[in-house]
N, C-alpha and C positions, 0 to 999 in steps of 0.2 A: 443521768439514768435514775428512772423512779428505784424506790427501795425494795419492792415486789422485785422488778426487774432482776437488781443485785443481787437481791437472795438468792433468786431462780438461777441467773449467772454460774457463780457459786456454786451450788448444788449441781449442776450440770458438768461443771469443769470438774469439780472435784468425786465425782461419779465416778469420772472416768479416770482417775486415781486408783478408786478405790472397787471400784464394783469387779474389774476382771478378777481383782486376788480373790476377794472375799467370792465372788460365784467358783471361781479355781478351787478354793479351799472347800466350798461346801460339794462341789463336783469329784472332789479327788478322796470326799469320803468313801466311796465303795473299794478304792482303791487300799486306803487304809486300813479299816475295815478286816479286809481281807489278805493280808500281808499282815498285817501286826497283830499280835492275841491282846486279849482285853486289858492282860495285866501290862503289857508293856504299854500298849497307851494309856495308861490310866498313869504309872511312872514318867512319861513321857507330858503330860496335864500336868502333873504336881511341878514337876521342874518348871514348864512353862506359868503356871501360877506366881512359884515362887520368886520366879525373876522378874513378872511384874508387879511382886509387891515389893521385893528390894530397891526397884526404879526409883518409885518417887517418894519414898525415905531415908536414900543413901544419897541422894543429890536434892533433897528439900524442894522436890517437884519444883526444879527451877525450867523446865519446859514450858511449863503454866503464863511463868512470870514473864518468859519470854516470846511467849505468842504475846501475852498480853499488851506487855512494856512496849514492844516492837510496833503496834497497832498507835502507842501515841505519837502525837506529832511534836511534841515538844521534847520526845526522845531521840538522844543520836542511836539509832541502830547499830552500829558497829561495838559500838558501847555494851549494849544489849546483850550482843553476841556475846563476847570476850566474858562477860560475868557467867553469861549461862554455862559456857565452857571449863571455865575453871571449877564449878561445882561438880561438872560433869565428867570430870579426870577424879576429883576427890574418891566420887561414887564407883567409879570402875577398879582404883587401888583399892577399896574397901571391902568392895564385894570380892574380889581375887584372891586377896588376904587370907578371907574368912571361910570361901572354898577348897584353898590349898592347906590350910590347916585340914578343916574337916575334913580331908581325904586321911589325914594319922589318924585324927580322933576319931573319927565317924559318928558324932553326933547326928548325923541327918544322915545314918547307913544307907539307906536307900536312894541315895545321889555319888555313893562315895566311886564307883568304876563308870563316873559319867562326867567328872569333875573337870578335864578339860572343858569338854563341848556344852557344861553348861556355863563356864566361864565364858564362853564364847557367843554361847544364846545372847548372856547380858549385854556383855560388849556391844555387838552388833543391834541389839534391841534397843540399848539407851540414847547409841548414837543415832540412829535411821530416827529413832522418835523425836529428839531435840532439832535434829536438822527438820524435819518434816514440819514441826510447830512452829520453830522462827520462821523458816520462810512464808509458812499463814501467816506471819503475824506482816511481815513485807511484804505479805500478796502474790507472793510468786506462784502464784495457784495456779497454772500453767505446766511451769517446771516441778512443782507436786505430781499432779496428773500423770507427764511421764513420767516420773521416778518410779509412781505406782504401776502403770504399764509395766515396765522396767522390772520389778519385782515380782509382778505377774508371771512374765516368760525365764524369769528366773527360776518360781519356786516348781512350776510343771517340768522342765528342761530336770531339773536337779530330784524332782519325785522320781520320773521316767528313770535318769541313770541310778542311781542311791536303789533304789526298789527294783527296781522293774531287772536293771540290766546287771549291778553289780549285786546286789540283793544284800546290802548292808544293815537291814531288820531297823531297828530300834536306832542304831550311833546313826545314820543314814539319813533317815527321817529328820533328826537335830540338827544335822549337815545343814541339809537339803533348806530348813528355816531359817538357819542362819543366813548364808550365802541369799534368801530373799531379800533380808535388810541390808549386808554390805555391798550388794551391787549397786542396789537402787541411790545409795549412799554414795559411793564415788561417783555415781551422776552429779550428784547436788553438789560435792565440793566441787568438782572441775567444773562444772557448769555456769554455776554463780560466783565462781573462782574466792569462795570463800576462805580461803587462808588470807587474803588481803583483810577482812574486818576485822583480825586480830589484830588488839592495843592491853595494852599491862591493863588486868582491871582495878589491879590495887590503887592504882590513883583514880579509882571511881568509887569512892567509900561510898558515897552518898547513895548512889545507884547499885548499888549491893544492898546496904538497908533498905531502900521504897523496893527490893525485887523481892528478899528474901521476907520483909516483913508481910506482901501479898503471898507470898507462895507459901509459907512454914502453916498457916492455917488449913490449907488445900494436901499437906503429908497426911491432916486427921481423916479428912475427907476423901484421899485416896486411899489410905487401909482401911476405914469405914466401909468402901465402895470396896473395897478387895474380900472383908469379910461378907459383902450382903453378895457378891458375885461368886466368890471361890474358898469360903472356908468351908462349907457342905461337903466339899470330895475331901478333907481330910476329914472329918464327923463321918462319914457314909464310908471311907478307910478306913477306920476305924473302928466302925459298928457293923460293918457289910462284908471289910474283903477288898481285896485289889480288884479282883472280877468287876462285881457289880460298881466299883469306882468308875470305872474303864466304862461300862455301859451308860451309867449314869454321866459321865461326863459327856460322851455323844450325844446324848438324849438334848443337851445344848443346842446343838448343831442345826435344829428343826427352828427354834428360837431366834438363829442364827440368822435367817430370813428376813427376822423384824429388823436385827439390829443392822443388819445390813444396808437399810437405807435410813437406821435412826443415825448412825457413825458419821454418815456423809452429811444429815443433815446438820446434827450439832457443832460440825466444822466450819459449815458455811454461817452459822446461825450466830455464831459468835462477832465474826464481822460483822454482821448486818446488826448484831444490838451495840455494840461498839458505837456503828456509825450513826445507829441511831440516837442511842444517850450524846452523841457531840451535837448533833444538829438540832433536836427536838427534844420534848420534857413530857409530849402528850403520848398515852399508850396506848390508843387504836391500835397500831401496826402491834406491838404485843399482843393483843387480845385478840385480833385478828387470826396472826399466824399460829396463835395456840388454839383457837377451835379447827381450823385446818388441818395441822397435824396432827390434834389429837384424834377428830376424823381418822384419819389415813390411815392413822396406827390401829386403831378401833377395827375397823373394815380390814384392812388386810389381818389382823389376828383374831379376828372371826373365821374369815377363809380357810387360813392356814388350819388351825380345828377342824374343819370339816375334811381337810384332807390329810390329816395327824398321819394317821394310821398308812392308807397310801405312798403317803411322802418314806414315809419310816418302810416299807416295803420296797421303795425303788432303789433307796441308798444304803438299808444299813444289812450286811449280811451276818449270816449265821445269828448266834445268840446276839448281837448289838442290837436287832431286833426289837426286842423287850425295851428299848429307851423310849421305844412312842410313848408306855405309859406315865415319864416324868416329865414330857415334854409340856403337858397342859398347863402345869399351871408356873411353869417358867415363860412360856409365851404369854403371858396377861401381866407377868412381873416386868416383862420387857416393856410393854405400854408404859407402865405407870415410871420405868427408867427412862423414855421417852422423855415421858410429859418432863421427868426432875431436871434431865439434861437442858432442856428447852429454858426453864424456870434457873436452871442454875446460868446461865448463859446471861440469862439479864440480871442477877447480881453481880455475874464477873464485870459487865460493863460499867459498872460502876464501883468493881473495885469493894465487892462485900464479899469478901472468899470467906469472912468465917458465920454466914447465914450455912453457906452451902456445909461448911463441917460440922457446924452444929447437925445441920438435919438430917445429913449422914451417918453422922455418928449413932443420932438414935434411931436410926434403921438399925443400925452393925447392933447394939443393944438388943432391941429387940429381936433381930435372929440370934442372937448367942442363947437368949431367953427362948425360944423356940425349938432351937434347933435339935437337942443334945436331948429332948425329951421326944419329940416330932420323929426323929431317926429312931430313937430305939424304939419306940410302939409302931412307926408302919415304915420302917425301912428307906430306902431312897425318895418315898414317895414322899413322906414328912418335910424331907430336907427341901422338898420341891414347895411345902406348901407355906415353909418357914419363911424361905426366898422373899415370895408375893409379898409376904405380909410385911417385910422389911422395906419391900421397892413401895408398898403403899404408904408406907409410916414417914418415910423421904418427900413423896409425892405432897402429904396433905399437908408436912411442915412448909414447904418452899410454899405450898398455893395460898399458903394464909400467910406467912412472909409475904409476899408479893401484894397480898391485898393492904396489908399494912406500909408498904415502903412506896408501889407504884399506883396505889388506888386502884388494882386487878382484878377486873370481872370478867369472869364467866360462869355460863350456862351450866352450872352446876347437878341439878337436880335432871337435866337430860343425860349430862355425859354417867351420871351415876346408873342412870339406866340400863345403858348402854356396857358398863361395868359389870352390873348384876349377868346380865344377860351371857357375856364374855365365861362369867363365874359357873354358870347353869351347862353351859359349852364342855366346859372343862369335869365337873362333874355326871354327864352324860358318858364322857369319855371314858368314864374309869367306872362305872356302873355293873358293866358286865352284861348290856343288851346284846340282843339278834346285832347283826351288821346290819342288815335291815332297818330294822327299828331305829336302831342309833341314828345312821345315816339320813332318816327323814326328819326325826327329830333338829338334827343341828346343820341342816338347811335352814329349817320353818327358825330358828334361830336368827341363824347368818340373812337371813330378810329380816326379821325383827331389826337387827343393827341399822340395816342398811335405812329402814324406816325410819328409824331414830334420830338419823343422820343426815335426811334431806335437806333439811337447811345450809347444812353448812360448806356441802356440797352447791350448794344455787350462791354461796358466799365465794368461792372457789372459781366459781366459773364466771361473774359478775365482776371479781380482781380480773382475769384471766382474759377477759374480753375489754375492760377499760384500757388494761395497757395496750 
């Protein structure tokens, strides 16, 4: 199977993983919305924030090590397994610990009468996600796909009762997430009958050190990646109010769009650079696949701009409304977390986890430096513009890593066009024109992209037709 092939393969199967939750989730916003007040989702955001930055610091992102590890051939998998596991019991005593305390102390008052169910978020979130990675890393991309079905009819089935019928507010909703990961989850054990890959890891020193030596650089670059994604709603807490938290965190949702098939893509993508650093050393198919999708991302986050405001009319009710105007320029910061995820992907292949923490970090850097001045002079809107400038600061470190390690080119001085243009989009948006006006303006735009972008489009259909 050509390597286009595989990727497309991939991306296909694992769609269909992921695309029913993720369309579920952005569908069951009106639902939300309108059953929950701002404040309780905005409380309901931070919990869910906070447990996935506990993940992969309390278990030294050994999920990572474990798609990775699992992908070599001169690795016993079971092996693989059994290490990721033991980390991943550490991380669940730890975080339990330190939540049942802080229901006396109340350090973190505002989790303190949620302290079950959010023990229980963790739980269920750390496991669904290590299981879901090792098996990428065996391929089982199949039995992913239905897990993610699986989780699908889970999390609507569990909204509908929780909301709808028993009307359990705020503990309900939590329920309702949880029970999405541990279904899908005793699929994957009974399925792959994975209690058999368990072996003692301690007679596996060696293969502890080569996991956790890859992975402990990827704990920087996942709170890196936590503060350029989700330190804003406690700054915007902060300086706004639980309200506008709660709005500002929907305001995501519209974003949600992009990342929706960047998620999918970056899972399949890592296989494919995997198999490509084994077999070849030349980076066409790199340079290729990244004018492509950065294409795709380009064009579809043009689009989505031109329908901000509409989109934000069909799903978000009452005051959540108001999120369209954060959403611009979080949807252009998704691009450029695109591009990083794509870029970071071919240093995972080879095993460079701390390119990717350095360049994260000085994103996280730079929004710290942004952010806390950005929020106080124009409100959520700041924190949105802080974001960007973090997911770009990531972007240009990995592209010039890349030029330096794989000899990495691309069309630079178009895609920046193409950038600007995206920028002018988003400043149109928050302007304060006629609808009118706006609306013709960021067409004649979203054609400008599309302009910009016909090459790589005629690149696209040229792959598309050789195979």
């Amino acid at each position: 199977m050509s390597k286009y092939l595989y990727l497309i393969k991939n991306i296909g199967v694992l769609t269909l993983s992921n695309l029913g939750s993720k369309i579920l989730a952005f569908l069951l916003i009106p639902l939300y919305t309108s059953v929950l007040s701002t404040e309780q989702y905005g409380v309901f955001d931070l919990a869910q924030t906070t447990v996935s930055l506990c993940i992969p610091i309390l278990s030294i992102n050994i999920s990572s090590a474990a798609l990775r590890f699992a992908l070599d051939k001169d690795k016993d998998k079971k092996d693989v397994f059994s290490v990721g596991i033991l980390y991943i019991l550490f991380a669940i005593i730890i975080f339990s610990s330190a939540f049942i305390c802080n229901k006396y102390v109340g350090a973190l008052n505002i989790f303190v009468d949620y302290t079950g169910i959010i023990i229980l978020m963790f739980l269920s979130n750390i496991i669904y996600d290590y299981l879901s990675q090792y098996c990428r890393g065996i391929e089982k991309i199949t039995d992913i796909a239905i897990a993610g079905i699986i989780s699908s009819v889970t999390l609507l089935g569990s909204n509908i009762i929780f909301l709808l019928l028993i009307k359990a507010g705020l503990e309900g909703y939590m329920f309702a997430y949880c029970l999405s990961n541990i279904i899908p989850s005793f699929y994957l054990i009974l399925k792959l009958k994975l209690w058999s890959y368990w072996r003692n890891p301690n007679n596996k020193r060696n293969l502890q050190k080569e996991m956790t030596d890859y992975s402990k650089p990827l704990v920087v670059d996942t709170i890196s990646w936590w503060i350029n994604n989700a330190s804003d709603r406690y700054i915007v807490m902060a300086f706004c109010g639980a309200s506008i938290t709660g709005i500002y965190s929907v305001s995501y949702k519209i974003p949600s769009l992009l990342n929706l098939f960047q998620n999918i893509f970056n899972q399949a993508w890592l296989l494919s650079a995997v198999k490509e650093n084994d077999e070849t050393k030349t980076t066409d198919f790199y340079e290729n696949v990244y004018k492509i999708y950065n294409t795709g991302m380009t064009v579809v986050c043009s689009g989505l701009l031109v329908f901000n405001k509409l989109i934000a009319k069909i799903l978000f009710a009452n005051d959540f409304y108001n999120a369209w105007k954060f959403a611009p320029f979080l949807m252009i910061s998704v691009v450029f977390g695109g591009m990083c995820g794509l870029l970071g992907g071919m240093f995972a292949a080879v095993k460079q986890s701390r390119i990717n923490a350095m360049s994260s970090f000085s994103g996280a850097c730079i929004n710290i430096m942004l952010n806390i001045p950005l929020t106080f002079s124009f409100n959520a809107l700041g924190a949105s513009f802080a974001t960007l400038m973090s997911y770009f600061t990531v972007w240009f470190i990995r592209l010039y890593k890349s030029y330096k390690l794989f000899e990495f080119t691309v069309e630079i001085k178009k895609d920046a066009l193409n950038y600007f243009v995206l920028l002018l989009q988003a400043v149109v948006q928050i302007a304060g024109l006629s609808l009118l006006r706006e609306t013709f303006i960021e067409i004649i735009l979203f054609v400008l992209v599309l302009y910009f972008s016909r090459n790589n489009f005629m690149l696209l259909l040229n792959k598309l037709l050789k195979k």
